[in-house]
C-alpha positions in Angstrom: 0.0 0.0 0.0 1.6 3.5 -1.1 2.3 5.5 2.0 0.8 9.0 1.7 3.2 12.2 1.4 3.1 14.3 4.8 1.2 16.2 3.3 -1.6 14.4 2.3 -1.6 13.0 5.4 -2.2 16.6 7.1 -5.0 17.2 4.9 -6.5 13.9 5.8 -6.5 14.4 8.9 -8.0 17.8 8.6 -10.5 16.5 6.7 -11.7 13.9 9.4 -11.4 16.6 12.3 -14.2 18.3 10.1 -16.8 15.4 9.9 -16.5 14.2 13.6 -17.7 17.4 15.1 -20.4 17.9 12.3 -21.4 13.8 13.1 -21.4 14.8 16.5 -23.5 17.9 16.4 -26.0 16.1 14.5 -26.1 13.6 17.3 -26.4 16.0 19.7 -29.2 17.8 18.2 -31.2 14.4 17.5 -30.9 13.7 21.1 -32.3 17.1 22.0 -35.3 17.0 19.7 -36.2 13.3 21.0 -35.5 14.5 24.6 -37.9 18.1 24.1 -40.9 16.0 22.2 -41.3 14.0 25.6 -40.8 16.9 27.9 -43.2 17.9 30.0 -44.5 21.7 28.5 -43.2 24.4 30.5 -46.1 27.1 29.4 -49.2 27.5 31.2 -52.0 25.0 30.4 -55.3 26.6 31.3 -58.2 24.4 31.8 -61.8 25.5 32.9 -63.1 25.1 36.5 -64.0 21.5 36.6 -68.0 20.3 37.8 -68.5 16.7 38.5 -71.7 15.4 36.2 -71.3 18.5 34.5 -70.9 19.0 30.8 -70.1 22.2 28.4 -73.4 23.4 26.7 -72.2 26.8 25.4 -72.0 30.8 25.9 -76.2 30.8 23.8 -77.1 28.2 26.3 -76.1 31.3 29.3 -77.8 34.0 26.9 -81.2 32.5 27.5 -81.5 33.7 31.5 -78.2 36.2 32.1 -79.1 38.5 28.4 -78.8 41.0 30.5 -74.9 40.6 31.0 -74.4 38.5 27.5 -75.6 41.3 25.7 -72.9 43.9 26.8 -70.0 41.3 27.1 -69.0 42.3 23.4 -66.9 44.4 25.1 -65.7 43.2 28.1 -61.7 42.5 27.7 -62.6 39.0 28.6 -64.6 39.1 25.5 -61.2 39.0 23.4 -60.9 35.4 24.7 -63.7 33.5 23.4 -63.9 31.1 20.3 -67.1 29.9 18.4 -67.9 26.4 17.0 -68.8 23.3 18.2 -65.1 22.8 19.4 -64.9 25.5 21.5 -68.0 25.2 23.8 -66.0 25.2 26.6 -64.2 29.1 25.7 -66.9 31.6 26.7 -68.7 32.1 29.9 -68.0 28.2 31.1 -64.3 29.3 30.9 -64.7 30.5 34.6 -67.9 29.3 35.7 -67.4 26.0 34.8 -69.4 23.2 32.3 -72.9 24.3 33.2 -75.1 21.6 31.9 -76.7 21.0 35.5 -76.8 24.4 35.9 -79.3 24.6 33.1 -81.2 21.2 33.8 -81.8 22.4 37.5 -83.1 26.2 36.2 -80.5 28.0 37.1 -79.3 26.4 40.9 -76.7 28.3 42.4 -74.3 25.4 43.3 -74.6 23.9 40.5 -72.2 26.6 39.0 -68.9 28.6 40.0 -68.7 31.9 41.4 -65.6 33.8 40.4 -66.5 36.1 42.9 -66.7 33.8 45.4 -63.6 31.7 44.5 -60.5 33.4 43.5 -58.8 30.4 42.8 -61.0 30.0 39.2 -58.8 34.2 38.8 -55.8 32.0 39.4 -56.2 29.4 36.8 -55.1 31.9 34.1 -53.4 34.5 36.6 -50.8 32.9 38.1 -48.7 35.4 38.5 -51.3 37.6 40.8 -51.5 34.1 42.8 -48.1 34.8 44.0 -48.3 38.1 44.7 -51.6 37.7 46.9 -49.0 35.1 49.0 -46.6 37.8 49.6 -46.1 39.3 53.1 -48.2 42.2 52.6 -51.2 41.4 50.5 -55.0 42.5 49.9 -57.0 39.8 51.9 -58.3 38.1 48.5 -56.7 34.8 49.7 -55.5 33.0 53.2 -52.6 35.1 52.7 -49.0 32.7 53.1 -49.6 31.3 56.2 -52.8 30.6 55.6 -53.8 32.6 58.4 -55.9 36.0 56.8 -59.9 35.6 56.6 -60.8 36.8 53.0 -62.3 40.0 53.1 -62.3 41.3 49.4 -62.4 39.4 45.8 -61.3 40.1 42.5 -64.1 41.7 41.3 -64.1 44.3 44.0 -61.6 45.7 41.7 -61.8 44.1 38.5 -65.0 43.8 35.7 -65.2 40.3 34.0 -69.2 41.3 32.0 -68.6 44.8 30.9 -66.2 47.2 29.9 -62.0 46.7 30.6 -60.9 44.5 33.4 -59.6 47.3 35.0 -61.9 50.0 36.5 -61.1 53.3 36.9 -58.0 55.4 34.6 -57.6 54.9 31.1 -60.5 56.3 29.3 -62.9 55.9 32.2 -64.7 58.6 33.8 -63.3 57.3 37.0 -59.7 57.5 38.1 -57.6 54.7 39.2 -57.9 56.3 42.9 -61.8 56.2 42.5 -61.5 52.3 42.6 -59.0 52.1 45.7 -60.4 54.9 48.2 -63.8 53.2 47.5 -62.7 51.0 50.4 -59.7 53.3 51.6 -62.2 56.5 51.8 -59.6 58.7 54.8 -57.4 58.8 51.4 -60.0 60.0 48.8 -59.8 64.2 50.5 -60.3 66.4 48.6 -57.1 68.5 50.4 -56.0 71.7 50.7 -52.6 70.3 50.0 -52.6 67.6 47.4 -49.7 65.0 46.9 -49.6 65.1 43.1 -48.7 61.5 42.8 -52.4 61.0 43.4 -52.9 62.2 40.1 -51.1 59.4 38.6 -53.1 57.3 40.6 -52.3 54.9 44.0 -50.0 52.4 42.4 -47.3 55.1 41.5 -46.2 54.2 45.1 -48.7 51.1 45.6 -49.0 47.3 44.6 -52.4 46.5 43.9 -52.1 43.0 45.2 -48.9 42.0 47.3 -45.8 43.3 48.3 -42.2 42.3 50.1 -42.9 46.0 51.7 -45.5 47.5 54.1 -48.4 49.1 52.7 -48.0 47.6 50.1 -45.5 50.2 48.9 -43.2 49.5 45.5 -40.3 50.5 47.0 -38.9 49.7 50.7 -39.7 52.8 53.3 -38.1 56.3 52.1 -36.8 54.8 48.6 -40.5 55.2 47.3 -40.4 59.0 48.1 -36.8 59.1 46.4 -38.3 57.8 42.7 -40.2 61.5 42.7 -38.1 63.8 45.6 -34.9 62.8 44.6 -31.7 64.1 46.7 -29.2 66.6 45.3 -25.4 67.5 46.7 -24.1 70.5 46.6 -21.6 70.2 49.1 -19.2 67.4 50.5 -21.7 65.7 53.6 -25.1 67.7 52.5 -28.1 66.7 51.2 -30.7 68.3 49.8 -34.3 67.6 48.8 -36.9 69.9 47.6 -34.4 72.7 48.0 -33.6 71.9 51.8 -30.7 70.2 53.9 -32.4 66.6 55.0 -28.8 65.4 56.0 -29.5 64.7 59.6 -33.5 64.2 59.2 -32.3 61.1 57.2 -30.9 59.4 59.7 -33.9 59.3 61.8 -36.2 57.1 59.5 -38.6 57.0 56.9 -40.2 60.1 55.7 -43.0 59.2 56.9 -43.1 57.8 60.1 -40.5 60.6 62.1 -43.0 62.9 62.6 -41.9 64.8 59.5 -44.2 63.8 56.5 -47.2 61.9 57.8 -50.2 63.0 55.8 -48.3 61.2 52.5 -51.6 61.3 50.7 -53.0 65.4 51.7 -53.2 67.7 54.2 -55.5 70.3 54.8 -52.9 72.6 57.1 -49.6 72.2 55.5 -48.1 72.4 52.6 -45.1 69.8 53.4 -47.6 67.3 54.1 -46.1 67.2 57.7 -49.7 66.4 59.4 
């Protein structure tokens, strides 16, 4: 057998270092796609509330008793959701109240169907996200809270329209402001003041999380930091600090700003200007 020049050899052998990893990668990459078809999906897999006995009978089937709430879903944000066909029985109104056949056979019996209102957990089935939240230390009492220990006091849909109009009430293009929602249960914030905080005007969850927080009052921001996003500090000088045009250097150290005694009426005041009471 003729023994090949150096060369050759070299080029060979580059030549076999170029199909290995190519042979390889196609392994590889055959191995991944076997391995991801089997996998277990990682994206959310909604699935309406579930009845036992109960089968899907369709959004016409809930015309014929709620019109009143069918014929103004149209534009509902929920509304974007549904499907028609014969297929798709089961995305419309029996996405969150569940199949409603014995709903209809028993004439409309209140446990025969879900409440959204009354069960949050039907919220959670596409908002998972929010599910966490309401399990954070400082929550709205929708849920048990994350020890399990707060009595539900409020539901979604204190807050939130599912039959009419955007999810979301107040701000946006409704006549109502975001604040109108929140001081509808916090009413000592609603004023009017003398002295407004103008943050109001941007509505409560400039500074507020609508569902949970890590921080009390459900602020965005731990303690003082949420006044800093708006108020923030300037230096002028080496070791002073201004904010709002006046040295804060040693109020700083005492706190918060507002739980010193120096800003406490965070929301309005009727006597002064700095919001101090």
């Amino acid at each position: 057998m003729r023994a090949r020049p150096v060369e050759e050899n070299r080029r060979f052998a580059r030549g076999r270092r170029m199909i290995v990893p190519l042979g390889g990668a196609c392994a590889v990459a055959l191995v991944a796609f076997v391995a991801n078809s089997c996998a277990v999906s990682t994206r959310t897999i909604v699935a309406p509330p579930q009845i036992a006995g109960a089968e899907f009978v369709g959004s016409e089937a809930c015309a014929d008793c709620h019109e009143n709430i069918t014929d103004r879903f149209h534009n509902a944000t929920h509304a974007n959701l549904m499907a028609a066909g014969e297929n798709a029985k089961d995305i419309g109104c029996e996405s969150c109240h569940g199949a409603s056949s014995l709903h209809v056979e028993s004439g409309g019996e209140r446990a025969t169907v879900i409440n959204p209102s009354r069960s949050p957990a039907t919220c959670f089935g596409c908002h998972l996200d929010i599910r966490g939240a309401f399990s954070l230390p400082h929550a709205h009492p929708v849920t048990g809270g994350p020890l399990g220990t707060t009595t539900a006091r409020v539901s979604c849909s204190d807050c939130h329209a599912s039959h009419e109009g955007p999810a979301i009430l107040g701000g946006g293009l409704a006549i109502e402001s975001e604040a109108d929602t929140c001081t509808g249960c916090h009413p000592a914030q609603r004023g009017p003041f003398v002295f407004e905080h103008e943050a109001l005007r941007e509505g409560c969850t400039v500074c507020h999380q609508p569902h949970g927080s890590v921080n009390a009052a459900l602020l965005t921001e731990r303690d003082s930091t949420v006044c800093m996003k708006c108020h923030f500090q300037e230096q002028t000088a080496p070791g002073t600090i201004l904010i709002g045009g006046r040295d804060h250097t040693s109020l700083l150290a005492r706190g918060t700003c507002f739980s010193t005694g120096c800003h406490e009426a965070v929301h309005g005041s009727q006597v002064n200007s700095s919001l101090r009471y």
